[in-house]
C-alpha positions as CSV (number, residue, x, y, z in Angstrom):
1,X,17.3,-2.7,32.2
2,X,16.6,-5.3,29.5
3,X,19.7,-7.8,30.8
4,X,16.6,-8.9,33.2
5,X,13.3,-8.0,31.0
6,X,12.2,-10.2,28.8
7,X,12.6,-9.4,25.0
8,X,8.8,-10.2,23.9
9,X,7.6,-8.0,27.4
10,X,9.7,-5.4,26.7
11,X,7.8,-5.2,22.9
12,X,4.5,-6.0,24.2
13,X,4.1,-8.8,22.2
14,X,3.5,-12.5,22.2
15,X,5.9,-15.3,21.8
16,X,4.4,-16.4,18.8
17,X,4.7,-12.9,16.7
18,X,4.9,-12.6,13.7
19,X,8.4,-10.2,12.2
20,X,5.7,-7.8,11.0
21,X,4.0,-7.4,14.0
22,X,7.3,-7.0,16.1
23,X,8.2,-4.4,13.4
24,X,5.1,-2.4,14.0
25,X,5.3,-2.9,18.2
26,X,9.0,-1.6,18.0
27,X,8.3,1.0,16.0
28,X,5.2,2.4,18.3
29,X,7.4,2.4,21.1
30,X,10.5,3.5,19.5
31,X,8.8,6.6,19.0
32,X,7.3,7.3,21.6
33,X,11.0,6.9,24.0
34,X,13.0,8.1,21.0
35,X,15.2,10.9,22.4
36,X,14.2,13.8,19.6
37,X,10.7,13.7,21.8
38,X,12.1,13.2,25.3
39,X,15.2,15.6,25.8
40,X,17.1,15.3,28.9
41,X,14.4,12.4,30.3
42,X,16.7,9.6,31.1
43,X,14.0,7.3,31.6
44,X,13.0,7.4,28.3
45,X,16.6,7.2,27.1
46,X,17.1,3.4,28.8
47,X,13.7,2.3,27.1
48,X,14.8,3.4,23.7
49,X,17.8,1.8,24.2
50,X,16.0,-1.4,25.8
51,X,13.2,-1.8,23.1
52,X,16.0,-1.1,20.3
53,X,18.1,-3.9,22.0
54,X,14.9,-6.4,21.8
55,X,14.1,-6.1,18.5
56,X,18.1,-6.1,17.4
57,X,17.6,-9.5,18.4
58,X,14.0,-10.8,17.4
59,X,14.3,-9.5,14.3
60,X,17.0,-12.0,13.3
61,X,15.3,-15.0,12.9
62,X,18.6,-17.0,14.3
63,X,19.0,-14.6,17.3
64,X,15.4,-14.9,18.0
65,X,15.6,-18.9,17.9
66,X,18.5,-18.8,20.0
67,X,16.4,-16.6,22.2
68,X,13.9,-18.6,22.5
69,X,16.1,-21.3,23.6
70,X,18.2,-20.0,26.0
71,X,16.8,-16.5,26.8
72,X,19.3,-13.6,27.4
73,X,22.1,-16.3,28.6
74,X,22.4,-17.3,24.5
75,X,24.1,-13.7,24.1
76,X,26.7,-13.9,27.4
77,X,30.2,-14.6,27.1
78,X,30.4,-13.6,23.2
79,X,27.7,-16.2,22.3
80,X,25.9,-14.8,19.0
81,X,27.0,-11.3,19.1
82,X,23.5,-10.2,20.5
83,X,22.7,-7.3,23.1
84,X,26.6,-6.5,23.3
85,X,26.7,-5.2,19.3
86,X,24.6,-2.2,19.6
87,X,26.7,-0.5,16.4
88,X,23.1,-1.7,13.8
89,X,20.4,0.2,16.0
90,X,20.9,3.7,14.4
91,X,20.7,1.8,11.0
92,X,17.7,-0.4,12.5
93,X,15.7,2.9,13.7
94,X,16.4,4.3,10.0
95,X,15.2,1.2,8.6
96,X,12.2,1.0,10.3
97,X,11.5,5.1,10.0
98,X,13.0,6.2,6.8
99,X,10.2,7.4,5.8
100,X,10.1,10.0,8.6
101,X,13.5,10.7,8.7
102,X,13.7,12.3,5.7
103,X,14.4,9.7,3.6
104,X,17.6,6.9,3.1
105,X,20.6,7.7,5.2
106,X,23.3,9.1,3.4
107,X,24.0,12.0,0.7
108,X,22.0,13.9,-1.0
109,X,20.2,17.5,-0.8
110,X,17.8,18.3,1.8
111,X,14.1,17.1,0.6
112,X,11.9,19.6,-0.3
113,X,8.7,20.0,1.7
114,X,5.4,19.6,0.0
115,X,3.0,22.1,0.8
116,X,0.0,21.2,3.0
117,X,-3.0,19.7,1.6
118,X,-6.2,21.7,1.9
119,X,-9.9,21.5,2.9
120,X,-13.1,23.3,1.5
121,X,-16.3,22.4,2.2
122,X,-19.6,22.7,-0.2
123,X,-23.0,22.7,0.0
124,X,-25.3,21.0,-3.0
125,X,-29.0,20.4,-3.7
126,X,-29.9,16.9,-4.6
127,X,-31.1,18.2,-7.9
128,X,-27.4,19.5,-8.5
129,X,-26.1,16.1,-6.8
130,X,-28.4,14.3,-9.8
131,X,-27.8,16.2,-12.4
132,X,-23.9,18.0,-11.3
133,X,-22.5,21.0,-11.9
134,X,-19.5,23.6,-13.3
135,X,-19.3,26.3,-10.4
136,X,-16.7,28.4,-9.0
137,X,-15.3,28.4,-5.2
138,X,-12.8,30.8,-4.0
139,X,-10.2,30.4,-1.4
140,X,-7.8,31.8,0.7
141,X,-4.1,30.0,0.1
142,X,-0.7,30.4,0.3
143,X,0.7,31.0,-3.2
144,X,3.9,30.9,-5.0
145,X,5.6,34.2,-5.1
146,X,5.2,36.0,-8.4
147,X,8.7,38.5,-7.2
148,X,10.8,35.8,-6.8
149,X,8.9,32.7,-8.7
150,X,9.3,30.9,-5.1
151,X,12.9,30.5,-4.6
152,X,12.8,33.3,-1.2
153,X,15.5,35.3,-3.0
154,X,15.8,38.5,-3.9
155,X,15.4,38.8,-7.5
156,X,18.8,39.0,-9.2
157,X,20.3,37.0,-6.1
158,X,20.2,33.1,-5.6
159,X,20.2,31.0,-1.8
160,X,23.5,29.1,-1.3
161,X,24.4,25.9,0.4
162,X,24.3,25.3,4.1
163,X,27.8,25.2,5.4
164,X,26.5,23.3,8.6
165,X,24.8,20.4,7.1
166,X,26.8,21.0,3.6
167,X,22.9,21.1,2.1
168,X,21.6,17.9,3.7
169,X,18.7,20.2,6.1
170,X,20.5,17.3,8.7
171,X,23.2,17.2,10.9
172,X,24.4,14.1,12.9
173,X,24.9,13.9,16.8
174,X,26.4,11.2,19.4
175,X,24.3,10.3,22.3
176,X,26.1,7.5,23.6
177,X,26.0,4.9,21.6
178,X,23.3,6.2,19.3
179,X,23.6,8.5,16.1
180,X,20.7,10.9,16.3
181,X,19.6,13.0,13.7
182,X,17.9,16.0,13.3
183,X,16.9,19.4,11.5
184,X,20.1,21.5,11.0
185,X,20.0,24.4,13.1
186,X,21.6,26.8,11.0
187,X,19.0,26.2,7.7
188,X,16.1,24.7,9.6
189,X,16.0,21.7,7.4
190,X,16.1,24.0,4.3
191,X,19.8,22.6,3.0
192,X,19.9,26.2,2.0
193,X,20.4,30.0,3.3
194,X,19.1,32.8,1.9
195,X,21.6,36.0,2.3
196,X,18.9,38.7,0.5
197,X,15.6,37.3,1.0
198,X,12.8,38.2,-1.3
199,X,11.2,41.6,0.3
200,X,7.7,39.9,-0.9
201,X,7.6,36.9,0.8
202,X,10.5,37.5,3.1
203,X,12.1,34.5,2.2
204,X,9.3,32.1,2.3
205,X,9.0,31.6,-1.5
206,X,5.0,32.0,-0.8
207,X,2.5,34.7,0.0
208,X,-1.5,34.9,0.9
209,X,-3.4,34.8,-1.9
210,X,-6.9,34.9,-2.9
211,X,-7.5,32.2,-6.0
212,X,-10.7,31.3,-7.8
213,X,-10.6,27.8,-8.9
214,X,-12.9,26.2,-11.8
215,X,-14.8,23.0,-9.9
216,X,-17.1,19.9,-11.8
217,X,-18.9,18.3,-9.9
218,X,-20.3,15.0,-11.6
219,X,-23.6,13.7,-11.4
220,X,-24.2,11.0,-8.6
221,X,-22.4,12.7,-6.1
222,X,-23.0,11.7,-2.3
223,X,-22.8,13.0,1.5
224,X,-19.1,13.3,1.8
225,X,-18.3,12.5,-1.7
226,X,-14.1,14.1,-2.0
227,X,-13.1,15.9,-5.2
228,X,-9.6,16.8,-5.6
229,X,-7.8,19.4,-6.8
230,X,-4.2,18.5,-7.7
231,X,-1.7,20.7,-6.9
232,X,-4.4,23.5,-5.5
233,X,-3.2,23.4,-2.0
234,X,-0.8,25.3,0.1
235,X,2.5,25.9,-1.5
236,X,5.6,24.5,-0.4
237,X,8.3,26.9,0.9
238,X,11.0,28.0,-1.5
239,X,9.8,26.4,-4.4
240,X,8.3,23.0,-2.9
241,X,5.4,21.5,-4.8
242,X,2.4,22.8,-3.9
243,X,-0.7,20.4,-1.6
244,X,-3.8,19.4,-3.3
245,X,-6.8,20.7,-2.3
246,X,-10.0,18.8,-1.1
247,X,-13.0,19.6,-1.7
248,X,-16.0,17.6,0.2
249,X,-19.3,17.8,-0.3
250,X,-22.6,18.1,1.3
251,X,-25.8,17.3,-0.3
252,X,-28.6,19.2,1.5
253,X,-31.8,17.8,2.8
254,X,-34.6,17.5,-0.1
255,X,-38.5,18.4,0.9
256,X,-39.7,15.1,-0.7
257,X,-37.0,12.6,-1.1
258,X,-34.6,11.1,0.9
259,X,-31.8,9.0,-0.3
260,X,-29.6,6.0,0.0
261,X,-27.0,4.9,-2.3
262,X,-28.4,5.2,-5.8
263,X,-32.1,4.6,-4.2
264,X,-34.7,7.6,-4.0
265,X,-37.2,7.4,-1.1
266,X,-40.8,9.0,-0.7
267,X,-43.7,8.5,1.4
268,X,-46.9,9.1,-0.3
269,X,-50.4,9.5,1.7
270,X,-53.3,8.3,-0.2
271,X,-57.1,7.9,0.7
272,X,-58.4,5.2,2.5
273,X,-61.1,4.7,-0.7
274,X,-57.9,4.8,-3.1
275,X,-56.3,2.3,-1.0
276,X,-59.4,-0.1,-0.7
277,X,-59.9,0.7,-4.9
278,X,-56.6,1.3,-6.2
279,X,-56.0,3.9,-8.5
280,X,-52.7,5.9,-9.4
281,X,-50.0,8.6,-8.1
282,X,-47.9,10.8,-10.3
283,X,-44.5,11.7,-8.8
284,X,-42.3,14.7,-10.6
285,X,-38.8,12.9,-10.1
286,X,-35.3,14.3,-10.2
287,X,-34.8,13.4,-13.7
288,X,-37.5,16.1,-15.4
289,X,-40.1,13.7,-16.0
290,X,-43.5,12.2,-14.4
291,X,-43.5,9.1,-13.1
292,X,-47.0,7.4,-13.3
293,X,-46.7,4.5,-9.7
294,X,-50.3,1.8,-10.3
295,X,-52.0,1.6,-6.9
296,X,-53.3,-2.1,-6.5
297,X,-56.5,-2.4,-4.6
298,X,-56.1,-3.4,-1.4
299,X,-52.8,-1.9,-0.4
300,X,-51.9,-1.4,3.2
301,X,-50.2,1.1,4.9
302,X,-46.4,0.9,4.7
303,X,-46.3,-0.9,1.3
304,X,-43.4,0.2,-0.9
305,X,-43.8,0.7,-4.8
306,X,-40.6,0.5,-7.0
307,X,-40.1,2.4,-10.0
308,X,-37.1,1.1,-11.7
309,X,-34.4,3.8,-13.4
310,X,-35.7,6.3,-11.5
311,X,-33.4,7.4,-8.7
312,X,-30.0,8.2,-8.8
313,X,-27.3,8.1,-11.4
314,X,-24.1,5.9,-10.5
315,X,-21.1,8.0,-9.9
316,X,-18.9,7.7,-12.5
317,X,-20.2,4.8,-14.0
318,X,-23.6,3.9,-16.3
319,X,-27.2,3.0,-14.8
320,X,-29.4,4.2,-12.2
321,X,-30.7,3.5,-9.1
322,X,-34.5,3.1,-8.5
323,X,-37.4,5.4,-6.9
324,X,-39.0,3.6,-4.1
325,X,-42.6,5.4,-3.1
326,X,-44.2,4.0,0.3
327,X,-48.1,4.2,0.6
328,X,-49.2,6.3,3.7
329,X,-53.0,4.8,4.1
330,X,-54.7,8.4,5.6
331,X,-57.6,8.0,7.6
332,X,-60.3,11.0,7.0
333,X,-60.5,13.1,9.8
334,X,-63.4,15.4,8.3
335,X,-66.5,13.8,6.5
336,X,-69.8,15.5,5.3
337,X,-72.8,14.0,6.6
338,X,-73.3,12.1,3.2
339,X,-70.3,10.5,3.6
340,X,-71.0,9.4,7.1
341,X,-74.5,8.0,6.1
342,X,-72.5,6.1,3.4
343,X,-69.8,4.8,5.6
344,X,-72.5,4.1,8.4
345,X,-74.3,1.5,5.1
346,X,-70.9,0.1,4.6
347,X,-70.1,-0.8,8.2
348,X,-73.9,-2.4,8.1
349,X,-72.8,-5.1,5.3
350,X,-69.2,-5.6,6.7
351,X,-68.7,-9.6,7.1
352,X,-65.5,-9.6,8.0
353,X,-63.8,-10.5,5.7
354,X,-63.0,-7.6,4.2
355,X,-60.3,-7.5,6.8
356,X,-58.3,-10.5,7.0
357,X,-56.0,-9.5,9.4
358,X,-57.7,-7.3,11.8
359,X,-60.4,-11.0,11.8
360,X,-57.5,-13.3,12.2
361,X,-55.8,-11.1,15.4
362,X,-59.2,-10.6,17.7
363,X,-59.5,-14.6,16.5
364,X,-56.1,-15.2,18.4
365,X,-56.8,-12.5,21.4
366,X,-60.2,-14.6,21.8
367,X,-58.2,-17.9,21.8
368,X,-55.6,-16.6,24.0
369,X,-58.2,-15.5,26.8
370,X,-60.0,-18.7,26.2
371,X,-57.1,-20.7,27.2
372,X,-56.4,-19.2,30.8
């Protein structure tokens, strides 16, 4: 198949790649043909074997250059010991997927596998996200055995080596040219087999447990903030380390403010007559204390007013964000027949130019109409 294809097509990637990039594209598709997920499908068998054979040669930067060059007629007739030597692509699959193959070929006892890693989800208030908190959460997890302290044994016996895979947890197999490896069979990856398993656990080294676990959370503390407990998580079988658990958090919707970042948000309705005046609002904020915001005379609707240090504390560092209040102007929908007559002697002296903008924008609606 890839005597004919070209190297970079087969890869799906440019001539002008980078290694790292060829890396990543042979990798993708190396595991996606790789027999371990394809048994029996011979299609995917020749691709593995044609994507291997590309990057066998564009990973070495004088193959590639002769590549390049000449194109699949640099290899023929002995000429740079290219597609012919297939005897490296077990070691170049390792290479490029050590990491999940177990680890570096050769000796060695099986890995142990760590146990998984664990969610929990919790609710907050924004007082408790300002201020934090000690609280308790408990969870359902698979915990070390106390009968057999997680080896699987029976107390009083021990597992022994894996005859099969001699206590690797793999076992090597030829597929044509290729050296596949996978799981042992007999141990299940274990490297280990257990005659007189624990009655407990039944061999597992772990059992369903109910813990209750001590949590801080610090002040400053966000939507989705992560906490993580080391080493909280589901145990790993027979004595693996144990995953961490995760807990994220959710800070629930507050009646007054709303926040972002560090930044405390609030929209305040005042009286048209404390608008056109001024005057001043008192705010309870998170921190315990009153905060006192001056109203300027003359403020529109939609002006902000910034009260510095008053928002949230930084996570994990000093300082504070700020409060931010944003003025409401209410128009009174109810008005006593006093305040009527008084509004009625106020609309009498009006010149204008009490109202800048409302002046300047029938100005420009006149002009406009004018115009046409």
């Amino acid at each position: 198949m890839s005597s004919t294809v070209d190297y970079y097509e087969l890869l799906e990637c440019e001539r002008g790649a980078d290694g790292a990039t060829i890396k990543s594209a042979y990798r993708k598709l190396a595991m996606k043909y790789h027999p371990d997920k394809n048994a029996g499908c011979k299609d995917s068998e020749a691709k593995f074997k044609a994507v291997s054979e590309a990057y066998e040669v564009l990973k070495d930067p004088q193959k590639r250059a002769a590549y390049d060059r000449y194109g699949h007629a640099a290899f023929q007739n002995g000429g740079g010991g290219g597609p012919q030597d297939f005897s490296g692509f077990s070691d170049i699959f390792e290479s490029v997927f050590g990491e999940f193959m177990g680890g570096a070929r050769g000796g060695g006892r099986a890995q142990q596998r760590r146990g998984a890693d664990l969610r929990y989800d919790m609710e907050v208030t924004l007082e408790e996200a300002y201020h934090g908190k000690a609280t308790e959460i408990t969870v359902d997890v698979s915990a070390q055995c106390d009968t057999c302290h997680g080896s699987g044994a029976k107390p009083g016996t021990h597992a022994s080596t894996c005859r099969q895979c001699n206590g690797h947890g793999k076992v090597r197999a030829q597929q044509g040219f290729f050296v596949v490896e996978r799981a042992c069979p007999v141990c299940q990856g274990a490297g280990e087999i257990i005659a007189d398993p624990c009655g407990d656990c039944r061999g597992e080294g772990r059992v369903d447990k109910t813990k209750t676990l001590s949590v801080n959370v610090p002040p400053g503390v966000d939507e989705g903030t992560r906490i993580r407990l080391s080493g909280e998580g589901e145990a790993g079988p027979r004595g693996a380390p144990a995953g961490d658990l995760y807990i994220f958090l959710h800070v629930k919707r507050h009646p007054i403010f709303e926040r972002e970042g560090t930044t405390l948000f609030a929209r305040a309705p005042i009286s048209f007559t404390t608008a056109a005046l001024g005057g001043a609002l008192s705010i309870p904020g998170l921190d315990g204390r009153t905060h006192d915001i001056k109203i300027p005379a003359g403020i529109q609707s939609g002006k902000q007013l910034r009260q510095r240090g008053a928002g949230m504390p930084v996570l994990q560092g000093r300082g504070q964000g700020d409060l931010v209040i944003q003025i409401e102007v209410e128009t009174p929908t109810k008005l006593s027949v006093r305040q009527r007559e008084l509004l009625e002697l106020f609309r009498e002296t009006e010149t204008g130019d009490e109202c800048p903008d409302s002046q300047g924008f029938f100005a420009k609606l006149k002009g406009v109409f004018a115009a046409e």
